[in-house]
N, C-alpha and C positions, 0 to 999 in steps of 0.2 A: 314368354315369347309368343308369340301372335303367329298364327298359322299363313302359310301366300298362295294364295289364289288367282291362278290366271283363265279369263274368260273373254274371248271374242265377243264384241256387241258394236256398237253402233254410235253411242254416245254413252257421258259419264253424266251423271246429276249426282250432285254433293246434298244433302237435305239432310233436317231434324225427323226426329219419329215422332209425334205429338197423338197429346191422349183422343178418342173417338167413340163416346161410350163405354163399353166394358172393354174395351181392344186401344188400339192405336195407328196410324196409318202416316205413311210418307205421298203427299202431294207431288203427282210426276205432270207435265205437260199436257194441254187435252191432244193432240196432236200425238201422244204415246196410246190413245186407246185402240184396244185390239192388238196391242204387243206382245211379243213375249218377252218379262223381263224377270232379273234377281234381285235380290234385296245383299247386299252384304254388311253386317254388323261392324263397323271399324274399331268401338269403343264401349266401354261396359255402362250400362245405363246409368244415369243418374235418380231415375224413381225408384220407387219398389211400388210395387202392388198392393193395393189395402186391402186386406180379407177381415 
């Protein structure tokens, strides 16, 4: 069962997490820079990590 989280904001963005070097990053709007914003995980990744 998946945990529920409620947070006040402002707008929603739906996005994938895509790889970026040794990390990975979600692409927000340039119009979001200087925000404060969350990230919330909806689903269990599909990569793993290669060590």
């Amino acid at each position: 069962m998946a945990n529920r989280f409620e947070i006040d904001g402002e707008e929603v963005l739906d996005g994938e997490v895509k790889p970026f070097g040794n990390s990975a990053h979600v692409t927000v709007p340039k119009r979001w820079r200087g925000a404060d914003v969350k990230v919330v995980r909806t689903s269990e990744p599909t990569e793993q990590d290669e060590e």
